[in-house]
N, C-alpha and C positions, 0 to 999 in steps of 0.2 A: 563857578556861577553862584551868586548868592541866592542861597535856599530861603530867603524870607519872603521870595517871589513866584510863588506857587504857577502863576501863569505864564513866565516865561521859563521855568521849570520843566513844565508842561508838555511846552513849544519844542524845548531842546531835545527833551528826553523823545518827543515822537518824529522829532527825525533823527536821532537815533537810533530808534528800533526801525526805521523804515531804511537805514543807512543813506540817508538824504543831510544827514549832519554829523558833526565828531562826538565823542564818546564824553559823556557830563562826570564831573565832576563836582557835587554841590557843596559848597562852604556855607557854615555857621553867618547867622547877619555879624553876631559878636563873638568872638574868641571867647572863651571861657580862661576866665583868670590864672584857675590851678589843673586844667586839662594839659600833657604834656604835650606836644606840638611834635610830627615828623621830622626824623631823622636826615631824610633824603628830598631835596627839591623835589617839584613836579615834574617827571619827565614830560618832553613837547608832544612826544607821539605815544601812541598804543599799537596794540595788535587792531588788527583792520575789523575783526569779531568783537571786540569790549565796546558795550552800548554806553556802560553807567560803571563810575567807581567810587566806591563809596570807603570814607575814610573811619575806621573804627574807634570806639569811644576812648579806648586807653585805659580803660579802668583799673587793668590791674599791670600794667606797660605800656611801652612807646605805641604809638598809635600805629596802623596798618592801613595801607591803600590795598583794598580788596577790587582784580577787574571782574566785571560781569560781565556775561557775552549777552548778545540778543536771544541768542537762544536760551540762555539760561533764564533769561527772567522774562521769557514767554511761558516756557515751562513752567515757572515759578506758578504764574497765573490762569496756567491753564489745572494747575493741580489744584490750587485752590479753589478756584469757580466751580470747579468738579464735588472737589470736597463741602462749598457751600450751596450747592444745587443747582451754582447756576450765575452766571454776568448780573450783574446790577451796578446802582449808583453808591459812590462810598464818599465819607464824610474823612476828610483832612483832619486830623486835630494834631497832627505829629509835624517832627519838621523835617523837610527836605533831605536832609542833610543824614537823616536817621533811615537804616535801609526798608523800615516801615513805612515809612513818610513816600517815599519814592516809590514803594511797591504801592501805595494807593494811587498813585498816580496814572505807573504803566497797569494795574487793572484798569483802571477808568480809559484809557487808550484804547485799550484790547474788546474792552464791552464796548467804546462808543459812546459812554453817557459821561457827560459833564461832574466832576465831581465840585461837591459843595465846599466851599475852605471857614475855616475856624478860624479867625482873625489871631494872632499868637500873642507873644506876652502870657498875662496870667491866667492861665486854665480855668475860666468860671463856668460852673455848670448851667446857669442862666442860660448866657451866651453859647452853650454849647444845644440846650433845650429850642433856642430859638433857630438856628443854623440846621439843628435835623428837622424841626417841623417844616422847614422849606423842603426839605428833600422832593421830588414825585417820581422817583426810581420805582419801579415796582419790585425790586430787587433792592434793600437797604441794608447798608456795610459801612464798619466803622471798626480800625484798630485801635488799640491805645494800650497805657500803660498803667500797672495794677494802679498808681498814684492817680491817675484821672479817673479809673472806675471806682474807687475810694469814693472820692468826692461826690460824684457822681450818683452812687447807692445809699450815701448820706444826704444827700439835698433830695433825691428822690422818696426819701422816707416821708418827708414832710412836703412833698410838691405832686401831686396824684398828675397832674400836667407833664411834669417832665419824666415821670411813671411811663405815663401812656407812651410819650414817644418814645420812650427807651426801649418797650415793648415791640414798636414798630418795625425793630429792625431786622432783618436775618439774620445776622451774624452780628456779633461784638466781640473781636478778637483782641485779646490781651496777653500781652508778651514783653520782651527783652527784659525782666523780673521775674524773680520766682513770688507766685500768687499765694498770698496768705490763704487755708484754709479756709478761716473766717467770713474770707472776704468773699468766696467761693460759691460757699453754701447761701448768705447774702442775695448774692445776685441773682442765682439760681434760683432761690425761694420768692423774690420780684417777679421772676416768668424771664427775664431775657436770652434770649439766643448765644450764650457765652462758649466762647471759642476760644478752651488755652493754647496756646503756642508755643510751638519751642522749635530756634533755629538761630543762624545767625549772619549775618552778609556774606562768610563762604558759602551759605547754602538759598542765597537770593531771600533772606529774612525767613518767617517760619513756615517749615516742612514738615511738622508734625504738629498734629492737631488734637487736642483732647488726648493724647499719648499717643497715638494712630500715625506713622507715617503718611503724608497725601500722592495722590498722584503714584507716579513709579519709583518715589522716592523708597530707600532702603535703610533699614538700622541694624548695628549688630555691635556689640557691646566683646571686646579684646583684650584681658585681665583686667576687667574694672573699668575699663575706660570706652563710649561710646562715639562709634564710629559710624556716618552719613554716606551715602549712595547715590546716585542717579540723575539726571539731565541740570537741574538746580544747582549743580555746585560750581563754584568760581574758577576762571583761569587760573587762578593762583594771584600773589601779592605783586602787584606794581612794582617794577625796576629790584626786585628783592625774592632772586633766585634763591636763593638760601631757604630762607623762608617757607617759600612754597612747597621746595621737595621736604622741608620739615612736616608740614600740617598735611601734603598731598601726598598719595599712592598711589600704585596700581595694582593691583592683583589678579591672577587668572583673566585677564581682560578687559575688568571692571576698576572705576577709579572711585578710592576712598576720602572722605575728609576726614580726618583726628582731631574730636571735636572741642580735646581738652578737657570736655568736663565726666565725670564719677556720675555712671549710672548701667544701666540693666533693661535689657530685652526679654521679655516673658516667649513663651510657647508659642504664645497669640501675637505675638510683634510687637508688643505694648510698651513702649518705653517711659521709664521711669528714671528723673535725673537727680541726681543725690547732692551735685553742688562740682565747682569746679573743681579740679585736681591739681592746682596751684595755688587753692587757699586752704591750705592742711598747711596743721602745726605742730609739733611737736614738743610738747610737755609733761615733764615730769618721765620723759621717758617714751610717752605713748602717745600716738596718733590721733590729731581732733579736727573733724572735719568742722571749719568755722561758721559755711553756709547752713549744715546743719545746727549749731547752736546757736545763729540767728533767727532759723524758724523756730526754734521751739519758745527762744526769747520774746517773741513778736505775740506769742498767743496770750502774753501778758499784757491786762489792761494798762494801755497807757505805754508800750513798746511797740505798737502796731509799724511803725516807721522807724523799728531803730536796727541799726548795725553793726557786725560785729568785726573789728581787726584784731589783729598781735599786738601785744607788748613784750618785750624782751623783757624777761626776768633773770637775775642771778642764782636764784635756785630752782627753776623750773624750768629754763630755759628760753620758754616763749608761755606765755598765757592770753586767754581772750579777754575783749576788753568791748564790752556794750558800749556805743556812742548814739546819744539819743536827746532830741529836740524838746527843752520843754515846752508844758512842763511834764514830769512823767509822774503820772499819780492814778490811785485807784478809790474813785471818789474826792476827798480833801488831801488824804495823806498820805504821801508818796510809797511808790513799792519799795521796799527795802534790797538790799542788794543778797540779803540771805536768803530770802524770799528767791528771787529771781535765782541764784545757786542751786535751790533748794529743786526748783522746778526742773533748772537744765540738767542737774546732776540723777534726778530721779530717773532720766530718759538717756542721755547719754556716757554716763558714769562721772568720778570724781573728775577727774583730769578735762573734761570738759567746763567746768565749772567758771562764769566770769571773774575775773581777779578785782573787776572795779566798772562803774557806771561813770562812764564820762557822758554830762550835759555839756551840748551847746545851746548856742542863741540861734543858730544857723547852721544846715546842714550842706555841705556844702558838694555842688553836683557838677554834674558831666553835660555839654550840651545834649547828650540824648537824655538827661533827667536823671541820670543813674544817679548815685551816691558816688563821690569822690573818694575811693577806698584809698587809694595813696594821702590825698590829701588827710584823711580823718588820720592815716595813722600818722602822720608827720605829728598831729597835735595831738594827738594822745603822748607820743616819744616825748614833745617840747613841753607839755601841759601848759598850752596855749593862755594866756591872761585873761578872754576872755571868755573861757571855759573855766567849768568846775567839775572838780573831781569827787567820788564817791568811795573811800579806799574800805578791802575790809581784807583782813590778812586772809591766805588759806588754812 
């Protein structure tokens, strides 16, 4: 079903969950040019339980068909409305096809109240100011993605209007990104209701909120690696047994998900995610986690949006390589790349250090908005024509 069609979306997904109809699966209106495409046709049928299957961005491999039972993303939104105090009206700005986009939907099912849709194309905050002052939910909700709260906390700086309504809301949950700092504190010092998230279509989109597990969800963290619990998680992967008993468990009675990503559980249950466990490099010898020297790359003026892959080196083995949209500057004159070393290396050690600043003209993304990391490393490898390169030895 094409996801550019929120109302019959809608329609599908609530007979779905009422089992009055078959089990959705929303496709992209456009394919994305450099996103890889599924390995395996669509199977005809499902288990008689999968409401919604939602196909994963691919960002860092082949894409996955994730099933979701009704029960699971009843739960999903019963945990959340818990965690947000309560049903209300939520505002669309994601797309279908994204398993946030979809979880706005079945909450709006489950509360009963009509949600508002964001016309799609290009995310303007205008447009999105004018679309929440319609709202009359007395309950107001709205996901998105660090990139639309960016915008958003930049036009509101200078719009007291689209201030006010951004304020209106109870919750502004932002997720499928790791949240600049920055951007954080920002939003928070506006007054809005911000709600980081962290989760992912095994776990019916986000399950922990502000670091807090929701609902009867569970976290627990297995030599480095963070591990998800409880009614929210997936059948497992479409027609790809394998798969599933890969990322799924059981233990003592209870079922785990392996969430792939590097991070840690406090005393308190607090989970804190350090970055995936499949974008580690190895240079010069020694271990660099990448997602980490992209946050700390980011806090430099004029990197707010940049990212980091490999590049195979001959004597290093592999080194990071910042890729970033111009232009990249602080004030008139661009940050230097020693500059930027100087910064990642004071916090994360030598070996973490960028080897080079790759500029595009264009950043090139995943239908859920991510950044194209396969893609970006291909043209960092080729050094694309029409990219520039920034070299500085180590």
């Amino acid at each position: 079903m094409p996801a550019d069609r929120p109302d019959a979306l809608l329609r599908a997904l609530r007979a779905a969950l009422t089992g009055d109809g078959p089990a959705v699966l929303p496709r992209a209106g456009g394919a994305s040019a450099s996103a890889p495409q599924p390995a395996r046709p669509v199977p005809t049928t499902v288990a008689q339980n999968v409401a919604l299957v939602i196909e994963t961005s691919g960002s860092t491999g082949v894409p996955k068909r994730v099933a979701l039972s009704r029960d699971a993303l009843l739960a999903s939104a019963a945990a959340s409305a818990g965690a947000l105090g309560g049903d209300g009206q939520w505002l669309l700005c994601l797309p279908g096809h994204y398993v946030a986009g979809s979880n706005v939907l079945v909450r709006s099912i489950v509360a009963g109240t009509t949600p508002v849709v964001l016309a799609g194309g290009h995310f303007d905050p205008s447009a999105f100011g004018d679309a929440a002052a319609s709202m009359t939910g007395d309950g107001r909700f709205v996901s998105l993605v660090p990139a639309q709260l960016a915008r958003l906390v930049d036009a509101a700086a200078d719009d007291s209007q689209l201030l006010d309504v951004l304020r209106r809301f109870d919750g502004v949950l932002v997720g499928g990104q790791a949240l600049r700092p920055d951007l954080r504190d920002r939003a928070l010092d506006f007054g809005l209701a911000l709600r980081r998230t962290y989760g992912s279509s095994e776990t019916s989109g986000g399950c922990v909120y502000n670091g807090l597990p929701i609902g009867t969800t569970r976290a627990r963290e297995i030599d480095g690696l963070l591990e998800l619990a409880g009614p929210v998680l997936a059948e497992g992967y479409l027609a790809d047994p394998a798969r599933t008993d890969a990322a799924f468990h059981d233990e003592d009675g209870i079922r785990w998900y392996s969430t792939g990503d590097l991070g840690a559980v406090d005393v308190d249950g607090r989970v804190t995610v350090h970055g995936r466990a499949d974008n580690v490099i190895v240079s010069g010898g020694e271990k660099v986690l990448l997602d980490a020297v992209e946050r700390r790359v980011r806090e430099l003026p004029g990197f707010g949006g940049a990212v980091v892959v490999a590049a195979d080196s001959t004597e290093w083995g592999q080194v990071p390589v910042v890729v970033v949209v111009e232009p990249v500057a602080a004030g008139d004159d661009p940050v230097p790349l020693v500059a930027v070393r100087e910064h990642v290396v004071s916090a994360l050690g030598r070996a973490a250090g960028p080897a080079r600043i790759h500029v595009v003209e264009r950043m090139p993304l995943l239908s859920s908005g991510k950044p194209d990391r396969l893609a970006l490393a291909r043209l960092v490898a080729a050094d694309a024509p029409w990219s520039a390169s920034i070299e500085c030895g180590l």
